[in-house]
C-alpha positions as CSV (number, residue, x, y, z in Angstrom):
1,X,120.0,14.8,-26.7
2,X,116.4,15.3,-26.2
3,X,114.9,18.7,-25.1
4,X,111.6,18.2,-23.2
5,X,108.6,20.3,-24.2
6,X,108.3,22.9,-26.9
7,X,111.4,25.1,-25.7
8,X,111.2,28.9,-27.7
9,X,114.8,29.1,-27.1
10,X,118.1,26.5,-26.2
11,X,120.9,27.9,-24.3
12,X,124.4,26.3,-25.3
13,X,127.1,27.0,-22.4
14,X,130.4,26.6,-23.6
15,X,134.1,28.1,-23.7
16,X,135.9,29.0,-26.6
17,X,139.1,29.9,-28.0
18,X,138.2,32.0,-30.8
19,X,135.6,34.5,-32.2
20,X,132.6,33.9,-33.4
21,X,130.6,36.3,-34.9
22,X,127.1,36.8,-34.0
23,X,124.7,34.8,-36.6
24,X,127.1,32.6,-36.8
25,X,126.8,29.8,-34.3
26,X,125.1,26.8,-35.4
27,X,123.3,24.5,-33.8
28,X,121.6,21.0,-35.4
29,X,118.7,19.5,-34.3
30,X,116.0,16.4,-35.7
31,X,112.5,17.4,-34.7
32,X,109.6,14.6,-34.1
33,X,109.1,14.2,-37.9
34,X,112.6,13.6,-38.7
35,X,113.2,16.8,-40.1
36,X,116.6,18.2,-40.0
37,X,116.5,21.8,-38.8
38,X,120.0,24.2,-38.5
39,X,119.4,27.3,-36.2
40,X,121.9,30.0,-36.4
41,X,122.5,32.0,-33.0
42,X,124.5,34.8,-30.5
43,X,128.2,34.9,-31.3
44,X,131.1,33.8,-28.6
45,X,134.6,35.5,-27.5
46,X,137.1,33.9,-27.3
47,X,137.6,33.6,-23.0
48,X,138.2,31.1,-20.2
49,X,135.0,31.9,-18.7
50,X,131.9,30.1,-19.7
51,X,129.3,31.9,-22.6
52,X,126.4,30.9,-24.0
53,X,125.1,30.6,-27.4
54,X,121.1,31.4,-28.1
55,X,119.3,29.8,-30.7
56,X,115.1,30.6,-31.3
57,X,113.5,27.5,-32.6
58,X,111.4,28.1,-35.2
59,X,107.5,27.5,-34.9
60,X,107.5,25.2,-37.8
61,X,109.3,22.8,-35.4
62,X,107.6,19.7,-34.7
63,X,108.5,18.5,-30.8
64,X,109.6,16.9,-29.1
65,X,113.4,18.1,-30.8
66,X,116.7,16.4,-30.1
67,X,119.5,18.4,-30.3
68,X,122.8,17.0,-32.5
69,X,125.5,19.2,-33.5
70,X,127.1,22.7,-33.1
71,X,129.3,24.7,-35.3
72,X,130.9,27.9,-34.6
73,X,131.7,29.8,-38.3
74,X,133.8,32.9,-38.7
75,X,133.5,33.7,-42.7
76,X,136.4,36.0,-42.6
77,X,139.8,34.6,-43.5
78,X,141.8,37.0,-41.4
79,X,140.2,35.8,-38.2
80,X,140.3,32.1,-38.8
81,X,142.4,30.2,-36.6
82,X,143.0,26.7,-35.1
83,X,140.8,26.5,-31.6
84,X,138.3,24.5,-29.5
85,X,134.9,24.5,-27.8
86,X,134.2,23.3,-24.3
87,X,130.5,22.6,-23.8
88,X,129.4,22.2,-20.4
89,X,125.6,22.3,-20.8
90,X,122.5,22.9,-22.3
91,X,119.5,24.6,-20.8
92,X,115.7,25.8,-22.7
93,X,112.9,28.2,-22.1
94,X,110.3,26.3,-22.3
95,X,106.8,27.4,-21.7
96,X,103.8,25.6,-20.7
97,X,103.0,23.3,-22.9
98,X,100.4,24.6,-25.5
99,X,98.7,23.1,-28.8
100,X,99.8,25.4,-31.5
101,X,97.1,26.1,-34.7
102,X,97.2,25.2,-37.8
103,X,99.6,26.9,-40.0
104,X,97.7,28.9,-42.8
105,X,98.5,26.6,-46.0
106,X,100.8,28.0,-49.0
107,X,99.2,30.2,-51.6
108,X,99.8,29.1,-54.3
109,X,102.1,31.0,-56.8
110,X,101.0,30.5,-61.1
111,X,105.1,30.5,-61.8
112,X,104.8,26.8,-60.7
113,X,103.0,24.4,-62.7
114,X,100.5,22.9,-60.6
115,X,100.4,19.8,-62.8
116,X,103.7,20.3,-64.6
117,X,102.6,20.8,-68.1
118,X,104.0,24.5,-69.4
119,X,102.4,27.3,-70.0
120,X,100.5,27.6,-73.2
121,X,103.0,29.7,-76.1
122,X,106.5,28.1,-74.1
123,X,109.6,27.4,-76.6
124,X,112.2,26.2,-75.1
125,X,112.7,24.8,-71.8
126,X,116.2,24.7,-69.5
127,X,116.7,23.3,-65.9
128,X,118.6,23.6,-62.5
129,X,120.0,21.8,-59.9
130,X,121.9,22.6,-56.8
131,X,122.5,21.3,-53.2
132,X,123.8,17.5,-54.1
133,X,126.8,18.2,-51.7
134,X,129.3,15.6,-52.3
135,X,132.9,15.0,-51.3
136,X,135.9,13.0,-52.5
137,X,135.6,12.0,-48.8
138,X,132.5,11.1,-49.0
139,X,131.4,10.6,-52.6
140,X,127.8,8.5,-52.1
141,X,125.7,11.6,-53.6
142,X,127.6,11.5,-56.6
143,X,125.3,9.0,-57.7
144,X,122.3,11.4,-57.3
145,X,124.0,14.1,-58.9
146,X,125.0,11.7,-62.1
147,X,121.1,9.9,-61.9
148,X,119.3,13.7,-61.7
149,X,121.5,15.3,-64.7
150,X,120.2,11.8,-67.2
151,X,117.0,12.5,-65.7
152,X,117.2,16.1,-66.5
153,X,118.8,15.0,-69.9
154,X,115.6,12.8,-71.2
155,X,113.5,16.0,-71.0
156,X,115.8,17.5,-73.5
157,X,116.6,21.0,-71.9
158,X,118.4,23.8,-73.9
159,X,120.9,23.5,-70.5
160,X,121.2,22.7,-67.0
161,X,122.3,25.7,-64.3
162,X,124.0,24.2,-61.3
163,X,123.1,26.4,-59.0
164,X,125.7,26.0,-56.1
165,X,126.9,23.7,-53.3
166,X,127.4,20.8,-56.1
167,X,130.3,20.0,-53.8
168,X,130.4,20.1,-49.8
169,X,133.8,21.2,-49.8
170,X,136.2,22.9,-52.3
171,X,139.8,21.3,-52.0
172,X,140.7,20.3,-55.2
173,X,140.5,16.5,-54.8
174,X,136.3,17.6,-54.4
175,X,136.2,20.2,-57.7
176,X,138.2,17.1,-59.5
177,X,135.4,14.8,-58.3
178,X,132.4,17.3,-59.3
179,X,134.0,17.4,-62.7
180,X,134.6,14.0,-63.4
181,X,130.8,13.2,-62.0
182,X,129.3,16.2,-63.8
183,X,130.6,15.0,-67.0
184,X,129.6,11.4,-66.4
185,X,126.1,12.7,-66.4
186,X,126.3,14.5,-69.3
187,X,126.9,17.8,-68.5
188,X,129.5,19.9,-71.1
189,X,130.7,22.2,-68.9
190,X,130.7,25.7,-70.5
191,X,133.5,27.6,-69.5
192,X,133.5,31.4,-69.9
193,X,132.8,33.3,-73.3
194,X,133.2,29.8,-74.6
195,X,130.6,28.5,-76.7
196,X,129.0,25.0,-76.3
197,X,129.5,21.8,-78.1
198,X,127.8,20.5,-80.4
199,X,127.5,17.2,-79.0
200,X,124.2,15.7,-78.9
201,X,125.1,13.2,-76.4
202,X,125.9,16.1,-73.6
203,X,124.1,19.2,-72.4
204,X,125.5,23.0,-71.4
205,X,125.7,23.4,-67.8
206,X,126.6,26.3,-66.2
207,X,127.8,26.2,-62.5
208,X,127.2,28.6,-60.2
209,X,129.7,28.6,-56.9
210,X,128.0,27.8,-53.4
211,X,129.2,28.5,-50.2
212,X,130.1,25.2,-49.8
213,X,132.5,25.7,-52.8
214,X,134.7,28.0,-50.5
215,X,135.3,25.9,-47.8
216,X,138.6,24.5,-47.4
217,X,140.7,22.6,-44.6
218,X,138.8,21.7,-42.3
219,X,135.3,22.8,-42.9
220,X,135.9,26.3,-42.8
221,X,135.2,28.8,-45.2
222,X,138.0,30.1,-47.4
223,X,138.1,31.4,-50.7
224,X,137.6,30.1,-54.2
225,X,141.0,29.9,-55.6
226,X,140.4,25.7,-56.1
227,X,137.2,26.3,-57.4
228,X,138.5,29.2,-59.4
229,X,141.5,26.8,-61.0
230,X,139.6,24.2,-61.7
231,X,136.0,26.1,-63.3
232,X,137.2,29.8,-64.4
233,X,135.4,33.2,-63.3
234,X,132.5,32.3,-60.8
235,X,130.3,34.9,-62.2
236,X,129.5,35.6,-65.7
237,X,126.5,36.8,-68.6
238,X,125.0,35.0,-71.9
239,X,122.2,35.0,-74.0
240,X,119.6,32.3,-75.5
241,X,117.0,32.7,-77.1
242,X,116.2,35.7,-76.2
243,X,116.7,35.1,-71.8
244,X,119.8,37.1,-70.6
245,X,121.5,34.6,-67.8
246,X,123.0,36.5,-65.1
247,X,124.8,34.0,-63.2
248,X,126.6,35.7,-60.0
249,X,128.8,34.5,-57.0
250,X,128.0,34.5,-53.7
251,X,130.2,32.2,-52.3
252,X,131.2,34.3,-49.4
253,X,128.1,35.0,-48.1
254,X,127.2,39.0,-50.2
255,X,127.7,39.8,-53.9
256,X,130.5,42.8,-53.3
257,X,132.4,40.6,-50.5
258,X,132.8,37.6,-52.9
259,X,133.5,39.7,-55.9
260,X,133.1,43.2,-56.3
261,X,133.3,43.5,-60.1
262,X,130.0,41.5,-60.9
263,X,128.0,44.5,-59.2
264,X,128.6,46.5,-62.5
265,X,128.5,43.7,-64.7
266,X,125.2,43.4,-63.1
267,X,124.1,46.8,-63.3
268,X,125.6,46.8,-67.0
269,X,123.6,43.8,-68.2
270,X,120.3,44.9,-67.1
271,X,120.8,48.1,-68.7
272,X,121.9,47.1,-72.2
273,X,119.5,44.0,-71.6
274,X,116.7,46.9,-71.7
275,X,117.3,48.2,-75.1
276,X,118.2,45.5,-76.8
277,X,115.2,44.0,-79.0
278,X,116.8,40.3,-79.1
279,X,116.4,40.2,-75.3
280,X,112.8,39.3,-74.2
281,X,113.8,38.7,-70.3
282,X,116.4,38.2,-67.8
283,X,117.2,35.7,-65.4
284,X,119.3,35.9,-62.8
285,X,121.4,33.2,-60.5
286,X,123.1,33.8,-57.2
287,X,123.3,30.2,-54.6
288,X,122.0,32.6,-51.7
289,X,118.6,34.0,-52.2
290,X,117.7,37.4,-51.4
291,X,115.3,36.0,-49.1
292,X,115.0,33.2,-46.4
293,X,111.6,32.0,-46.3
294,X,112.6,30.0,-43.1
295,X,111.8,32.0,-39.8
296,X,115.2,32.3,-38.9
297,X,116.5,34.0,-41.9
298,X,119.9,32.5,-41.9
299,X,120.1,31.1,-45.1
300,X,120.2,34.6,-47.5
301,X,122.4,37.4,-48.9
302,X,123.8,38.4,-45.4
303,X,124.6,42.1,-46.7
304,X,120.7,43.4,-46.7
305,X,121.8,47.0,-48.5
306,X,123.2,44.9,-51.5
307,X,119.8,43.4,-51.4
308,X,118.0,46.5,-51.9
309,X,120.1,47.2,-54.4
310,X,119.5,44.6,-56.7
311,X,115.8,44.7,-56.0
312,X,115.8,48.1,-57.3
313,X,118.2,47.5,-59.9
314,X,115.3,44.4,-61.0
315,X,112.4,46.6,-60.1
316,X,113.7,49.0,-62.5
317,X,114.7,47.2,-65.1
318,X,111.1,45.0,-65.0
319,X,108.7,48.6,-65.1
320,X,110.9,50.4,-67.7
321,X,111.1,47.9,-69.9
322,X,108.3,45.8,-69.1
323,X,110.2,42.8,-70.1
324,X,110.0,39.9,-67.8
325,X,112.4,39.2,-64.8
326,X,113.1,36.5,-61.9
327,X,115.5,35.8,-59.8
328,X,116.9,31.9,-58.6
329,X,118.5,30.9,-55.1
330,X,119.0,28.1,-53.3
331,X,120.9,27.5,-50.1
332,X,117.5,27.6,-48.0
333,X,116.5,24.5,-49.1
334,X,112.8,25.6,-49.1
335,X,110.8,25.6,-52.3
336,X,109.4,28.8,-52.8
337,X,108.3,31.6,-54.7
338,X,107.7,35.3,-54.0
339,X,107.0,38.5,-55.8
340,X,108.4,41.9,-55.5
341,X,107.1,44.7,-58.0
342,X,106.6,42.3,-60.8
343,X,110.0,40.2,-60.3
344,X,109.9,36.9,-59.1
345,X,112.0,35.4,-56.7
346,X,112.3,31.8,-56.2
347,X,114.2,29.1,-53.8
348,X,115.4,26.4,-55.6
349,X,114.4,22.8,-53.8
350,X,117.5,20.8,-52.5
351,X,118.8,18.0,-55.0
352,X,120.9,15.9,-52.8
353,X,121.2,17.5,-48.7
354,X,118.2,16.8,-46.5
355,X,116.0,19.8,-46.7
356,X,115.8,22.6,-43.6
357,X,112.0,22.8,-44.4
358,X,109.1,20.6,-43.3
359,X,107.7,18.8,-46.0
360,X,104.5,20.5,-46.1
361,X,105.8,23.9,-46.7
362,X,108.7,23.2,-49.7
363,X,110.8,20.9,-47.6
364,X,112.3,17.9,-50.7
365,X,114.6,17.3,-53.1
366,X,113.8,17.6,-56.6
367,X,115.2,19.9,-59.5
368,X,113.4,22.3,-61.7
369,X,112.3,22.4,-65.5
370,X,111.8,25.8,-66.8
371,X,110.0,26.7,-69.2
372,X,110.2,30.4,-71.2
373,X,107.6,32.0,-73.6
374,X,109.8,34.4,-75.2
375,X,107.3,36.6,-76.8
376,X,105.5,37.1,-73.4
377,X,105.9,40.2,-71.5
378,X,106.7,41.0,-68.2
379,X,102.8,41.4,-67.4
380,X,102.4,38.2,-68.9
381,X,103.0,34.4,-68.2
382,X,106.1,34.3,-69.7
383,X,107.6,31.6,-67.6
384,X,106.8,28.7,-65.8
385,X,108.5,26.1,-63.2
386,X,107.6,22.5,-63.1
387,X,108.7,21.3,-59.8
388,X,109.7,17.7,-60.3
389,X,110.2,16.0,-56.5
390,X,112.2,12.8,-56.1
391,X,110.3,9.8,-54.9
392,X,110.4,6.1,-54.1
393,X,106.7,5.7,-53.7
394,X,104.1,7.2,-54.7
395,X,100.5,7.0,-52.6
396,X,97.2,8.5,-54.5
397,X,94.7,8.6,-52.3
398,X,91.0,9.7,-52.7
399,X,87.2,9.0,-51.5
400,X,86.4,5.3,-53.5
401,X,83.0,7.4,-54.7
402,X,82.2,10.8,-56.1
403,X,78.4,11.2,-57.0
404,X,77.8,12.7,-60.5
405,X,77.9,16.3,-60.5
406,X,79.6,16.8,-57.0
407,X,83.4,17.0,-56.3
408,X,86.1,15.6,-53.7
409,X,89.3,16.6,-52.7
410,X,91.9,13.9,-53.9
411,X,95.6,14.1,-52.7
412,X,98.3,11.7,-51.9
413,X,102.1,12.0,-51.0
414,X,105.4,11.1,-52.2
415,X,108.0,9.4,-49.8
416,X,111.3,10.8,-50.6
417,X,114.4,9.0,-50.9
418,X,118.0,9.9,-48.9
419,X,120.2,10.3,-52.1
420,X,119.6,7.3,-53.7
421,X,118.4,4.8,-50.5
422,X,115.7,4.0,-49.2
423,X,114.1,7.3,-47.0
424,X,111.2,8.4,-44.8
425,X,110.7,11.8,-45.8
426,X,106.8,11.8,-46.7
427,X,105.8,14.9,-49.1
428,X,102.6,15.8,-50.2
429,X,100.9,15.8,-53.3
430,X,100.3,20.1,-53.1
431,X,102.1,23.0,-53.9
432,X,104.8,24.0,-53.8
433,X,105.5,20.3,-55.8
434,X,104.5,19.8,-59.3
435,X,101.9,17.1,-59.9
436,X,101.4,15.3,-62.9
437,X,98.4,14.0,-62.6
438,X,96.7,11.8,-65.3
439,X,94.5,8.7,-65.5
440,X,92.5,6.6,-68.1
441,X,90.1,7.3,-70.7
442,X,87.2,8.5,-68.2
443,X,89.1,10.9,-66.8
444,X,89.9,14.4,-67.5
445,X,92.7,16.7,-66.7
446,X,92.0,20.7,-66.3
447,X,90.8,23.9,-65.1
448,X,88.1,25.7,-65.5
449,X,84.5,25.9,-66.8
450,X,85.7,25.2,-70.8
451,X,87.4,22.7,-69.4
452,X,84.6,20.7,-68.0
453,X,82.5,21.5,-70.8
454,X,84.8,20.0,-73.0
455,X,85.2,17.0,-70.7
456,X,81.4,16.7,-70.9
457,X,81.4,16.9,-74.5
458,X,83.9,13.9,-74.8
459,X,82.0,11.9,-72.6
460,X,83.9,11.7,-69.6
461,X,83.2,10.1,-66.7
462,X,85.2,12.4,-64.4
463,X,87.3,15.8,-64.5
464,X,90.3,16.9,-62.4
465,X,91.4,20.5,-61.3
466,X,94.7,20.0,-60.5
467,X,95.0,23.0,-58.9
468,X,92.3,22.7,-56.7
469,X,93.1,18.7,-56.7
470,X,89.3,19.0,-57.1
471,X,87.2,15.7,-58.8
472,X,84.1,16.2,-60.0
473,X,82.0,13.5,-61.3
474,X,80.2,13.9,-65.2
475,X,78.2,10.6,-65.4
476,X,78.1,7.3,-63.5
477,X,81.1,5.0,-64.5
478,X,84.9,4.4,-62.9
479,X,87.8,6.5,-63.1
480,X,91.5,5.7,-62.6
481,X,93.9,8.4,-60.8
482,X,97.3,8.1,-61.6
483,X,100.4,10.2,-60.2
484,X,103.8,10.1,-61.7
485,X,107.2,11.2,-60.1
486,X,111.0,10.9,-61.2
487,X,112.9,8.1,-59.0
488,X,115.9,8.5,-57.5
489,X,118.2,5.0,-58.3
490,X,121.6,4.9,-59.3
491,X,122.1,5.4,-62.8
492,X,122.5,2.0,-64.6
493,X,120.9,2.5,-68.0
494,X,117.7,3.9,-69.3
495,X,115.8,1.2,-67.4
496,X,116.8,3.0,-64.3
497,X,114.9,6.0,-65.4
498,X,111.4,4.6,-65.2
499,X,109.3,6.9,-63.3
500,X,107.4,5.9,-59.9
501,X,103.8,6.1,-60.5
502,X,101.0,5.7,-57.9
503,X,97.1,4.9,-58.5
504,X,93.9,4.6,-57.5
505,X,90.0,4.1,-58.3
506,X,87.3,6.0,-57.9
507,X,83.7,5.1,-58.7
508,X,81.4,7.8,-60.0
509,X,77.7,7.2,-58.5
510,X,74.2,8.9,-59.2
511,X,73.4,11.7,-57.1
512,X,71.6,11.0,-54.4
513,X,69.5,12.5,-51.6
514,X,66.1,15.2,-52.5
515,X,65.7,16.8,-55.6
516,X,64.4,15.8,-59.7
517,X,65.1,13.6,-61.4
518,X,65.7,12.5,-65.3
519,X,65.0,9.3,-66.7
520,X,65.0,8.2,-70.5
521,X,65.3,4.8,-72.4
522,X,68.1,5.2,-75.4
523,X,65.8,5.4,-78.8
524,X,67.1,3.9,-81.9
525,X,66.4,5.6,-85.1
526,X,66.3,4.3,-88.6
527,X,65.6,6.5,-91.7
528,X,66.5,5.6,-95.4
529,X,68.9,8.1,-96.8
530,X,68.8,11.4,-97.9
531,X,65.1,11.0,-95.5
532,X,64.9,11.7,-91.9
533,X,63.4,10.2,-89.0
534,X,61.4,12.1,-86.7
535,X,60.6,10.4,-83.4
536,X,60.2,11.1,-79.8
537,X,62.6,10.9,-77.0
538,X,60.8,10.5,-73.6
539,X,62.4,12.3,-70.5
540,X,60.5,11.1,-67.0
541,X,61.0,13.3,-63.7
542,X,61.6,9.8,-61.1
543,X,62.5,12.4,-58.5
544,X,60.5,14.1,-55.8
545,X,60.8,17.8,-56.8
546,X,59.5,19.9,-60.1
547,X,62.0,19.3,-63.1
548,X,63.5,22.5,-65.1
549,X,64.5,21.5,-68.2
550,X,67.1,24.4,-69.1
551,X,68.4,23.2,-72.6
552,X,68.3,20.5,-74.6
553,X,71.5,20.1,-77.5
554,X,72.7,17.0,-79.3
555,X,76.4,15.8,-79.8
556,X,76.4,14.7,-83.4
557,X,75.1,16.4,-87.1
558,X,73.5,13.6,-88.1
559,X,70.8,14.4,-85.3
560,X,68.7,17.3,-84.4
561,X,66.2,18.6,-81.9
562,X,63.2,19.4,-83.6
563,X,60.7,20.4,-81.0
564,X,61.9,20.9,-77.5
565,X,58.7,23.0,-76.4
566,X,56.8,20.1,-74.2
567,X,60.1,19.7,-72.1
568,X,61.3,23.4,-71.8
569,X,58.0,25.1,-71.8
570,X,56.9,24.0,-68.2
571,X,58.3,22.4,-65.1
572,X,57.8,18.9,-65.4
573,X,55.8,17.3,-62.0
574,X,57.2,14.2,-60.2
575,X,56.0,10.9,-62.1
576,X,55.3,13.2,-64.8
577,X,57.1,12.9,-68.9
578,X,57.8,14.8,-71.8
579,X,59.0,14.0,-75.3
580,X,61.4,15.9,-77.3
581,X,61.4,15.6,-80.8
582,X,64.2,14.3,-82.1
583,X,64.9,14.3,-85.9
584,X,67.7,11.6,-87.6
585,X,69.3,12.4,-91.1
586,X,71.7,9.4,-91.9
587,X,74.5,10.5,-93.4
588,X,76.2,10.3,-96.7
589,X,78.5,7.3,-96.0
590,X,75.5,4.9,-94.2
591,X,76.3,2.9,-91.3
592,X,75.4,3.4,-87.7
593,X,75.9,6.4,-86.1
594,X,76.0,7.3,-82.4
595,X,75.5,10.9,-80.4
596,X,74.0,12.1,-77.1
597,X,71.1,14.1,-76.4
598,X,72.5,16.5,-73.6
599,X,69.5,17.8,-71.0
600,X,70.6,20.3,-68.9
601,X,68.2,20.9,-65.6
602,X,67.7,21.7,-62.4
603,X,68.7,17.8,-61.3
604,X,71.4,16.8,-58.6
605,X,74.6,16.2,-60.6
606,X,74.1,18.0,-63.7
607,X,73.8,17.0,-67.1
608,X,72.0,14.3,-68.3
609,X,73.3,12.6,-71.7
610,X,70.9,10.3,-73.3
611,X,72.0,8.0,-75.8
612,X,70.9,8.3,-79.4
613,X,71.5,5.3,-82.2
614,X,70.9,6.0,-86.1
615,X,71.0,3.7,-88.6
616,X,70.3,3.9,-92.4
617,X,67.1,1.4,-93.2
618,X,66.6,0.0,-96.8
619,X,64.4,1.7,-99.1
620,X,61.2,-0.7,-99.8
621,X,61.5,-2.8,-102.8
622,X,58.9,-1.4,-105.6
623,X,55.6,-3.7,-106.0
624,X,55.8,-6.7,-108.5
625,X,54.4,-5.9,-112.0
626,X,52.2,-8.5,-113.8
């Protein structure tokens, strides 16, 4: 059903038979994008007389919306019982009709890896997943889940954390299902105080309950006796390399309401994790984050003192032992990354489900590589997330020129499979995703002003920031852009693992427009050995402004600048030249040899590399005796 206009608030009028708590209805509804978006609103009682439910859209809504579904949800298992809803009607608040601005974009956080390679000093990597959602009823995402984990498996992670809702229901028949398909993707799944195999063909995974995990007959929420039966204690600690895991349940919505006992375990292992030399950092796993970065703030740890708590508990823990510390949810579906006293706090992308989020703002399905710098402190980079997104296509897109020593913005987007078919979901190529960009031989990848020196040095054409998806053109010549993203096909072999890659062409120009100029023909030197060569290389100002030579350096031993004072002493006139003295030494082994005589200057686009040539000359034969 279609609601006109950009409504602030829809008005459900119903009857119901039983209680609903407030925060607790649900209603569904697709925006103009496509975008799935859940709203959780006012609570009902159970009466003959008509009600309503309220539900806020949130801004990021793009309208028209159509509304799809409701869902009235009472968490606690004394108060379920069988009942109905009657809906008679839906009515919306909606104002006049107004453009709304632009949305500030996302600042970007350094925990994710803006081109996906890890931090410099990582040693070991591990990875997550959550939010595949699956039943034995409806089994099609098991093929994601199995196609992610051998995806996840060719990186070669220390372990995989399942981070909740593997499974969209927890009878039994579902847990068997998750088991059998975990397994088939490789997954050895570690059960408590157990240690893992040594199987090189599987990987430890670790699974964290879900909400989803709890709910029984149905649809509604229960408890996790299945899940319990079929996987062990749903919350638990362990050490690698140096990381404390904290893995705890919230299945039920808080920490103390699902189970009490982990609150000290908690509490316990960040203390002990403190003094303990072997442990460089701690991460910690619940499926609810302690924060919703949707609007509506449905989607986190419902009891907001227990929050507190463990942000201290973290806070504390961080600043006295200035070890490092993060903290992983899901359940919001939103990629995203915040910072509280010098803890990190991070929503974990969906994996399988349609996102809540828009696109733009860490709305896909992807999983997560971690990697972990173990000597690093809690002041330091000590780890980093490379967000990989699903895709089916991927579009690279960027101006077709760049002049030399100016920069465009390049970007592109992603469209997103649903599980493994075909989709519309169109993504990005921008934070909160991870992009691995690369290209061909012109073209350079990194940040920075030793970056671009570098690139200069090795005689690139171009040089990418990928965090300011910035390209700046070195010297006239072509580039390639490529982008490269992990598909989503059913798993049939490691031919179904090839990556989706996208591309394009940009052609770097000379500058144009007012302003000097250099010009120089490329001088080829000859010297016999152990000799040099001195000869001059003739620079010409073709432009219509005063030329500053600012320095003057050469790329290879074998040559040398022996007098730069006729270029450098004086601004050089328009039409006007200037020779540098250049001396050639061949070396030791003979041959040719090749280098560049850098000029830096005042001219549009930078510096100017002029192309040297030496080559060893015979000595002259001795005159003829007689």
């Amino acid at each position: 059903m279609e609601i006109p206009g950009q409504p602030l608030r829809v008005r459900l009028k119903l009857k119901s038979d039983v209680f609903v708590p407030s925060g607790l209805t649900y209603a569904g509804f697709w925006d103009a994008e496509g975008t799935s978006i859940g709203v959780y609103g006012t609570g009902l009682q159970p009466s003959d007389e008509w009600q309503y439910a309220t539900f806020t859209i949130p801004s990021t809504a793009v309208f028209p919306i159509r509304f799809n579904s409701f869902q009235g949800i009472n968490t606690a298992v004394d108060q379920q019982v069988p009942g109905r809803f009657v809906i008679g009607g839906l009515e919306a608040d909606v104002p006049s009709q107004i453009d709304l601005p632009p949305q500030e974009p996302l600042r970007a956080d350094p925990l994710v890896s803006a081109d996906g390679r890890p931090q410099p000093g990582a040693d070991w990597s591990f990875a997550t997943l959550s939010d595949v959602q699956f039943t034995a009823a409806s089994p099609d995402l098991t093929q994601v889940a199995v196609a992610a984990l051998h995806r996840i498996r060719a990186e070669e992670p220390d372990l995989v954390v399942l981070n909740g809702d593997i499974v969209d229901r927890g009878l039994p028949e579902d847990l068997a299902l998750a088991r059998q398909t975990l397994e088939e993707g490789g997954c050895d799944l570690v059960a408590v105080g157990a240690e893992p195999d040594d199987d090189p063909d599987t990987v430890p995974c670790y699974y964290v309950p879900g909400n989803h995990e709890s709910y029984g007959v149905g649809n509604t929420q229960s408890t996790l006796d299945a899940w319990e039966a079929e996987f062990g204690r749903p919350y638990r600690t362990f050490d690698h390399k140096g990381t404390r895991f904290i893995l705890l349940n919230s299945a039920l919505g808080s920490l103390r309401g699902s189970d009490w006992d982990q609150l000290p375990m908690l509490e316990e292992a960040l203390a002990t994790a403190a003094e303990d030399d072997a442990v460089s950092n701690v991460m910690v796993f619940a499926h609810h984050p302690v924060d919703d970065p949707a609007e509506t703030k449905s989607s986190q740890l419902g009891d907001r003192m227990e929050v507190q708590l463990v942000e201290r508990l973290l806070a504390d823990f961080r600043s006295g032992s200035n070890k490092g510390a993060a903290m992983v949810g899901s359940h919001a579906q939103i990629t995203n990354v915040q910072r509280q006293e010098g803890v990190q706090y991070v929503v974990h992308p969906s994996s399988g489900k349609a996102p809540y989020g828009t696109p733009d703002r860490g709305g896909f399905t992807g999983w997560v590589e971690w990697n972990v710098d173990r000597d690093g402190s809690g002041a330091q980079q000590w780890l980093n997330a490379n967000v990989r997104a699903f895709a089916q296509q991927v579009v690279v897109e960027a101006p077709e020129t760049v002049e030399a020593g100016h920069a465009v913005t390049v970007g592109g987007h992603v469209v997103q499979p649903s599980g493994v078919l075909p989709g519309s979901r169109v993504v990005p190529l921008a934070y909160p995703m991870s992009v691995r960009w690369s290209g061909d031989d012109g073209l350079a990848v990194g940040s920075g002003e030793q970056a671009v020196r570098r690139a200069r040095d090795q005689g690139k054409v171009a040089i990418l920031d990928p965090v300011t998806r910035q390209l700046t053109g070195l010297r006239t010549g072509e580039v390639t852009l490529e982008v490269t993203a992990d598909s989503m096909r059913p798993y049939t072999g490691d031919e179904s693992l090839a990556p989706v890659t996208g591309r394009t062409t940009v052609r770097v120009v000379a500058a144009a427009g007012p302003g000097a100029r250099v010009d120089a023909d490329a001088p080829v030197f000859t010297a016999v050995a152990a000799d040099a060569a001195v000869r001059p290389v003739t620079l010409t100002n073709t432009g219509d402004r005063p030329l500053t030579v600012s320095g003057l350096t050469v790329t290879a031993d074998a040559f040398a600048v022996a007098d730069a004072r006729a270029c450098t002493a004086a601004p050089v006139a328009p039409g006007a030249s200037c020779d540098v003295a250049v001396r050639f030494t061949p070396p030791a082994a003979g041959g040719r040899t090749s280098a560049d005589l850098v000029v830096e200057s005042n001219a549009p686009g930078g510096a100017v590399e002029v192309p040297l040539t030496g080559a060893e000359a015979a000595p002259e034969a001795a005159p003829a005796q007689g």
